[in-house]
Residue frames relative to the residue before (quaternion, step in Angstrom):
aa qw qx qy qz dx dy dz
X 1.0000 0.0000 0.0000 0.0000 0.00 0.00 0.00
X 0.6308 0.5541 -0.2970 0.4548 3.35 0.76 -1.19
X 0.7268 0.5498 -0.2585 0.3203 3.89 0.97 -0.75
X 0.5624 0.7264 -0.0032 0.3951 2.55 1.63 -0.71
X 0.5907 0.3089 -0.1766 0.7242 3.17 1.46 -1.90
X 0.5768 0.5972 -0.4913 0.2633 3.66 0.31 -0.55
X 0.5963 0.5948 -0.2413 0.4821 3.75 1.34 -1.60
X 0.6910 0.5115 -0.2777 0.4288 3.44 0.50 -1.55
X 0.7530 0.3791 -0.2498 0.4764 3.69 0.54 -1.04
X 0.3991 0.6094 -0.4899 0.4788 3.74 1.43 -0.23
X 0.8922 0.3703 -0.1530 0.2082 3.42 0.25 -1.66
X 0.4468 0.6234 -0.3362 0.5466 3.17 2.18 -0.48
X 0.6605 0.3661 -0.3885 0.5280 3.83 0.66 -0.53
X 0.6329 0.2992 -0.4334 0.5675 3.83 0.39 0.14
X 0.8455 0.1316 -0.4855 0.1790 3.26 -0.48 0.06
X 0.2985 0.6179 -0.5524 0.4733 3.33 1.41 0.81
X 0.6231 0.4961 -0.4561 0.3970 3.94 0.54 -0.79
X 0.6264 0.6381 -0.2430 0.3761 3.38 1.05 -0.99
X 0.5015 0.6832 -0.2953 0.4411 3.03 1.40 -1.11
X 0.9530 -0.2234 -0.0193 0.2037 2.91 0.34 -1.62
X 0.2708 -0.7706 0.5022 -0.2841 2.39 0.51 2.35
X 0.7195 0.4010 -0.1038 0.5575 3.21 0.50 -1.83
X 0.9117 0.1630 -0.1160 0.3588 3.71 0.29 -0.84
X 0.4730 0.6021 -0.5630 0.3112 3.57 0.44 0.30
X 0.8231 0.1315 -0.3170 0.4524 3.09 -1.23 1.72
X 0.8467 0.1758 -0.2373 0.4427 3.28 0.80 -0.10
X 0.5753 0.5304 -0.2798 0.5562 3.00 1.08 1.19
X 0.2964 -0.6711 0.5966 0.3253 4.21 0.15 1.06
X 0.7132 0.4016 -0.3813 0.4297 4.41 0.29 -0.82
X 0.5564 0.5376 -0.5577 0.3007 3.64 0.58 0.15
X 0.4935 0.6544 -0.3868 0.4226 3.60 0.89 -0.36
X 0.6535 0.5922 -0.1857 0.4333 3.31 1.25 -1.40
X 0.4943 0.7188 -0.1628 0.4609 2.97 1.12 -1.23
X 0.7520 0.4360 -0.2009 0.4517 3.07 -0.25 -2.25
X 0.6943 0.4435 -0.3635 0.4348 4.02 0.18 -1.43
X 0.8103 0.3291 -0.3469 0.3388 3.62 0.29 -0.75
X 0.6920 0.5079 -0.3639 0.3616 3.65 1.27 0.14
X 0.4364 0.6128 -0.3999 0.5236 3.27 2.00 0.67
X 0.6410 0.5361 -0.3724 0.4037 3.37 0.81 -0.64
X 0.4902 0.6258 -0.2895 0.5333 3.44 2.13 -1.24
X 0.7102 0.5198 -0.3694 0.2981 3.54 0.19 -0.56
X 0.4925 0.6093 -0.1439 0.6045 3.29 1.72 -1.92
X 0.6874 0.2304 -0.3523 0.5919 3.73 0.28 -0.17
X 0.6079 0.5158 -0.4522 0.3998 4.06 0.12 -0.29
X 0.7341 0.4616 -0.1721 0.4674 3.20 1.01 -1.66
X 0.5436 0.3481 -0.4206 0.6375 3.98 0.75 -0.10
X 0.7531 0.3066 -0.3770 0.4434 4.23 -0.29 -0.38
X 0.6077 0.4357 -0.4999 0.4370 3.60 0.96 0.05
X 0.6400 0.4769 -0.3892 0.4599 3.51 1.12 -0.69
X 0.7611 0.4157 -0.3931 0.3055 3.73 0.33 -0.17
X 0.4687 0.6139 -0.3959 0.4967 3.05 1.91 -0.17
X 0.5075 0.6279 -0.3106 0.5017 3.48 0.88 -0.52
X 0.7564 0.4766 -0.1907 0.4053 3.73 -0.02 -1.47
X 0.7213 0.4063 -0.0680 0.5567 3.37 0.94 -1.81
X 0.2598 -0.7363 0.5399 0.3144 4.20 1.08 0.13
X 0.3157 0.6214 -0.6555 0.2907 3.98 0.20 1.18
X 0.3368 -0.6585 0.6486 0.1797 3.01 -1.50 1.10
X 0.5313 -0.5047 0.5832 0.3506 2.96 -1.85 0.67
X 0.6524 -0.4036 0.4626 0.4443 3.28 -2.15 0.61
X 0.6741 -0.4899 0.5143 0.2026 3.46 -1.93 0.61
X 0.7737 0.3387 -0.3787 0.3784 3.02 1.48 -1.17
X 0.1581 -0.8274 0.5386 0.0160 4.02 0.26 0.36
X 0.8454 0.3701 -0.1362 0.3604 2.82 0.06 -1.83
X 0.6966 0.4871 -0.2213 0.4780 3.58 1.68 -0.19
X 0.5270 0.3978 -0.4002 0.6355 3.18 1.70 0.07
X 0.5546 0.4914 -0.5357 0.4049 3.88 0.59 0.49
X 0.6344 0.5809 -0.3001 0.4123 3.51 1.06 -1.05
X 0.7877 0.4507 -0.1934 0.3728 2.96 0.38 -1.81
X 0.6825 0.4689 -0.3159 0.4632 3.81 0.79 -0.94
X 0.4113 0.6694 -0.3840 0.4850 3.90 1.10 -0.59
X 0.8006 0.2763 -0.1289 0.5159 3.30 0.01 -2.11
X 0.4914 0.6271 -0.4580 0.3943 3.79 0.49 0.08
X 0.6945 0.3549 -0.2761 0.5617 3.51 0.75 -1.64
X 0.7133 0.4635 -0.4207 0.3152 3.49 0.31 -0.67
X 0.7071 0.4230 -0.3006 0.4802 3.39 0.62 -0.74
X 0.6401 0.3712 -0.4247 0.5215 3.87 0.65 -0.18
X 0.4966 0.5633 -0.4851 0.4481 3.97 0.74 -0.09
X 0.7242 0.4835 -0.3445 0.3509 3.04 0.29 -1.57
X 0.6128 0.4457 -0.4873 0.4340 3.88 0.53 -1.49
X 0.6634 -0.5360 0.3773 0.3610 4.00 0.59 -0.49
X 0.7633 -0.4653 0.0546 0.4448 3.98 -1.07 1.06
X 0.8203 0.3801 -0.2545 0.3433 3.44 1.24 -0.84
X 0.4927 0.6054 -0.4007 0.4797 2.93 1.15 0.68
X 0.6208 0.4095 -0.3392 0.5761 3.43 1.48 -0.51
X 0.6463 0.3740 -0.4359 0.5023 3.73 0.62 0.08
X 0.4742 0.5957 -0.4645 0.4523 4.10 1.33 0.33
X 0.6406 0.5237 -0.2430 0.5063 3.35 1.29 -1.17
X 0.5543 0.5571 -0.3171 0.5309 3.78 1.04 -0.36
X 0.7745 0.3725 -0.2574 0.4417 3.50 0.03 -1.19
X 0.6735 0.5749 -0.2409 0.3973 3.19 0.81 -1.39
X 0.4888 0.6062 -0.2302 0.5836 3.75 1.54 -0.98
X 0.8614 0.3403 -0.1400 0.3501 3.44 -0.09 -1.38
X 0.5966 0.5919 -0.3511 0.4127 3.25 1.35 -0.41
X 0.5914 0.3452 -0.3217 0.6539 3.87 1.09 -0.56
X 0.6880 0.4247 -0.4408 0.3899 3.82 -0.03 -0.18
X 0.4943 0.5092 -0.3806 0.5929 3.73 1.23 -0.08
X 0.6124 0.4524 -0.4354 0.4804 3.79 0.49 -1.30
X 0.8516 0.3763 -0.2815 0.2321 3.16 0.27 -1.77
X 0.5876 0.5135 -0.4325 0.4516 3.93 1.04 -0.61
X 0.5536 0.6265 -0.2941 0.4632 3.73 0.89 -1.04
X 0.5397 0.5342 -0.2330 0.6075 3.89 1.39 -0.68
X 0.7407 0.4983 -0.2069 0.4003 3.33 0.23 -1.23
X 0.6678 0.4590 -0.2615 0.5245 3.49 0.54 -1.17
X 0.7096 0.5454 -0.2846 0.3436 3.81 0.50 -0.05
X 0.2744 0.7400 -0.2653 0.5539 2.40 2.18 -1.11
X 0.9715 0.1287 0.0709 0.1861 2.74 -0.99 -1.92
X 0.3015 -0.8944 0.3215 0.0768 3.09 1.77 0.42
X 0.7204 -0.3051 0.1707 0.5990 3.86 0.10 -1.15
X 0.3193 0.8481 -0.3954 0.1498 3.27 1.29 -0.02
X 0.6943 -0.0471 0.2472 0.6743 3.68 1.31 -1.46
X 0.3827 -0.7638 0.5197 0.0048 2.98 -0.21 2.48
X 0.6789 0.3836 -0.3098 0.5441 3.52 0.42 -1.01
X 0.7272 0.1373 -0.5018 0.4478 3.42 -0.39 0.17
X 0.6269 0.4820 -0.5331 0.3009 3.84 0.20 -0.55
X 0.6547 0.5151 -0.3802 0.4018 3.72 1.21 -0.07
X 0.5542 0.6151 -0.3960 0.3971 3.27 1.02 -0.60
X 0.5978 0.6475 -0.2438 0.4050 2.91 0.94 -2.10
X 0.7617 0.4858 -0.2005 0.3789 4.10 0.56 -1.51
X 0.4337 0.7546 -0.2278 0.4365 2.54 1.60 -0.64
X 0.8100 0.3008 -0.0152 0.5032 2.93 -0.75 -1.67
X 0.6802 0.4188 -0.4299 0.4209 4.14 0.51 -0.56
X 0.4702 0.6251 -0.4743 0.4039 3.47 1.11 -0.13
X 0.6554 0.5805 -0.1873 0.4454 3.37 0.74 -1.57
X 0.7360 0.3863 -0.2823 0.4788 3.86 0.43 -1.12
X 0.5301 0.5699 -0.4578 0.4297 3.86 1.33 -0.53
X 0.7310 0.4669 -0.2318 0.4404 3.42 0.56 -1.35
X 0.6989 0.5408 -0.2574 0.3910 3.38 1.13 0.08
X 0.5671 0.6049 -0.1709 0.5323 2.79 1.96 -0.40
X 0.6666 0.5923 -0.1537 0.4256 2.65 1.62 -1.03
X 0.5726 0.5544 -0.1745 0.5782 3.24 1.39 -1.43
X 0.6391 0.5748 -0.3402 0.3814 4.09 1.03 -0.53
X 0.7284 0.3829 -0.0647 0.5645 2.90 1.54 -0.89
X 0.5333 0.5944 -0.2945 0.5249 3.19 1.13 0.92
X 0.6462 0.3953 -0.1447 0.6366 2.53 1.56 -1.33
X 0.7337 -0.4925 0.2785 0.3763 4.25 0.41 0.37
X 0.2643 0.8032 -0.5096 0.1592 3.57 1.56 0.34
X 0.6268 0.4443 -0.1997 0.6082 3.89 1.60 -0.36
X 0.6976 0.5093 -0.3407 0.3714 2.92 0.59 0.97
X 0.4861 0.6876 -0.2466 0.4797 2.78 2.02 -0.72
X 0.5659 -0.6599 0.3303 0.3676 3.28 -1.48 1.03
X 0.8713 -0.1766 -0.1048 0.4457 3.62 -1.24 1.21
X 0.2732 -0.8752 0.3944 -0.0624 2.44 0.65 2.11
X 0.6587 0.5603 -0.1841 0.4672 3.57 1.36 -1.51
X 0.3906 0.7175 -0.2352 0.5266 3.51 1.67 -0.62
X 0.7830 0.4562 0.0890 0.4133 2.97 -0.54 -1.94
X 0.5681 0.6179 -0.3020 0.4519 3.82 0.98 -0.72
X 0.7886 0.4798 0.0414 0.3824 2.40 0.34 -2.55
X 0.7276 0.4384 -0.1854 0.4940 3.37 1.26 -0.65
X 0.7758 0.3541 -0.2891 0.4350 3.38 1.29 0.16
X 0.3360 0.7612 -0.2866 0.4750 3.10 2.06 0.05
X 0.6577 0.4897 -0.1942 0.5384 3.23 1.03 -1.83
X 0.7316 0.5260 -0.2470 0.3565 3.45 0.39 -0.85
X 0.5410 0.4780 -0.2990 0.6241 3.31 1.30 -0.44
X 0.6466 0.5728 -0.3986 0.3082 3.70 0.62 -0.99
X 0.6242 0.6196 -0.1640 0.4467 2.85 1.57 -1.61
X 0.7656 0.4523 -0.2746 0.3659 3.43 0.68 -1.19
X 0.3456 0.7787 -0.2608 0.4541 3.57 1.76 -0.35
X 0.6357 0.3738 -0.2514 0.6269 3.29 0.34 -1.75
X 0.9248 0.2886 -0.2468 0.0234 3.43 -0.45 -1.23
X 0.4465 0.7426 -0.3450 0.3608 2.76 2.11 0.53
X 0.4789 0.7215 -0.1737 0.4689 2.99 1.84 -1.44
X 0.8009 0.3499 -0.1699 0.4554 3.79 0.86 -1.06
X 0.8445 0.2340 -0.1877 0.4437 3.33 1.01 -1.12
């Protein structure tokens, strides 16, 4: 589990960097942006420390959750802000499913992570939430563009968990 949330929050801080590449400063939602990819870090930096404590390696695939999340933010900036708040909602919605999964899992088994874990899913709701405020339904083929980055997360999930 821990590899996993560790990957996922790896790739949410890249493709916020991507983000804002393309927009900082010339954009009023990069600000937005910026606040919710600190909180992304603060969750990286507490799963890097427990990876650390607990000796768990990180997934193998790294170097492809650097690429791929990068060329995400960059390529949902570019179509323009609501589309980078689609890539948010659409992101946060399976990372709710998937922490919201987990905690059942792990039930009382491992306080510290079920806290982290509650944690941090609090944070990615309110981000979702704030995405969709901020015009994530508005964004061209939005229903598209969801569905297609949802899956992709689904995908990246499984394959963190395995490889």
């Amino acid at each position: 589990m821990l590899r996993v949330d560790q990957a996922g929050e790896y790739g949410a801080s890249r493709i916020y960097a991507g983000q804002l590449a393309v927009m900082r400063g010339r954009h009023p939602a990069a600000r937005t942006i910026a606040g919710m990819a600190a909180q992304e870090e603060r969750h990286l930096t507490r799963f890097n420390a427990m990876m650390v404590d607990r000796r768990i390696r990180p997934t193998a695939l790294a170097p492809l959750w650097d690429i791929a999340g990068f060329a995400l933010g960059v390529a949902t900036a570019m179509i323009g802000p609501e589309a980078a708040m689609a890539c948010t909602a659409a992101i946060e919605t399976e990372i709710d499913r998937h922490y919201g999964d987990q905690l059942v899992q792990l039930g009382a088994s491992d306080l510290a992570l079920s806290e982290a874990i509650a944690d941090f899913q609090a944070d990615e709701v309110e981000h979702r939430d704030t995405a969709l405020a901020h015009g994530a339904e508005q964004a061209p083929g939005f229903p598209l563009l969801s569905a297609a980055i949802r899956l992709g997360c689904r995908v990246a999930i499984g394959l963190s968990q395995r490889i």
